[in-house]
N, C-alpha and C positions, 0 to 999 in steps of 0.2 A: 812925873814920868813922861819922856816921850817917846811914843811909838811911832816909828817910820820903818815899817819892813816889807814894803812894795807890794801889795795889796794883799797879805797873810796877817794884819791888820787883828781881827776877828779872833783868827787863829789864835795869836798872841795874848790877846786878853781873856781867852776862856782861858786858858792855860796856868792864870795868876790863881793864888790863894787866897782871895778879897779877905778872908777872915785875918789871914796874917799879917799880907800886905797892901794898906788901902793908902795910897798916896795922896796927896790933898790934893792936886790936879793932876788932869792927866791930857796930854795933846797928841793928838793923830792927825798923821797928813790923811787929806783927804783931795785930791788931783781932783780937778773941772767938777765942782760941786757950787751948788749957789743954795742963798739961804731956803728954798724956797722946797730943796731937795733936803735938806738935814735929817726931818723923822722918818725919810725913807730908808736912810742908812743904817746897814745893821748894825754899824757902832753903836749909833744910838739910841740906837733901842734897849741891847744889852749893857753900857753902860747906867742909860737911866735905869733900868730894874735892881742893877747894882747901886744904886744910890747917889749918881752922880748926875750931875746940873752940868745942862752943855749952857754955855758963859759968852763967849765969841769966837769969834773965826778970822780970821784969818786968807788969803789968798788960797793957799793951799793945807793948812792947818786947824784942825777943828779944837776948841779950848772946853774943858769939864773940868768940875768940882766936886768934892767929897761933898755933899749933905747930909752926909748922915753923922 
């Protein structure tokens, strides 16, 4: 799944029904980010509690996986 909805980002993925729909990756732009900033991001935060492995990046694109 990828998410690029201009920084409503967040919005978008609370929104899903992870029970129903858990996609095996999932990619978010993420604009002037470096890896250094990653676990600041509320993506990923709520991704990871969701059960997804952030994998790589990208310029502007952050890359997660299902592990669960």
């Amino acid at each position: 799944m990828n998410v690029d909805v201009e920084g409503l980002d967040i919005e978008v993925l609370k929104s899903n029904d992870w029970v129903k729909y858990r996609p095996r990756f999932i990619l978010v732009e993420s604009l002037r980010s470096s890896l250094e900033d990653i676990k600041d991001n509320p993506v990923y935060g709520y991704l990871k509690q969701n059960g997804y492995l952030f994998i790589a990046k990208t310029y502007n694109t952050l890359f997660f996986e299902n592990i669960e």
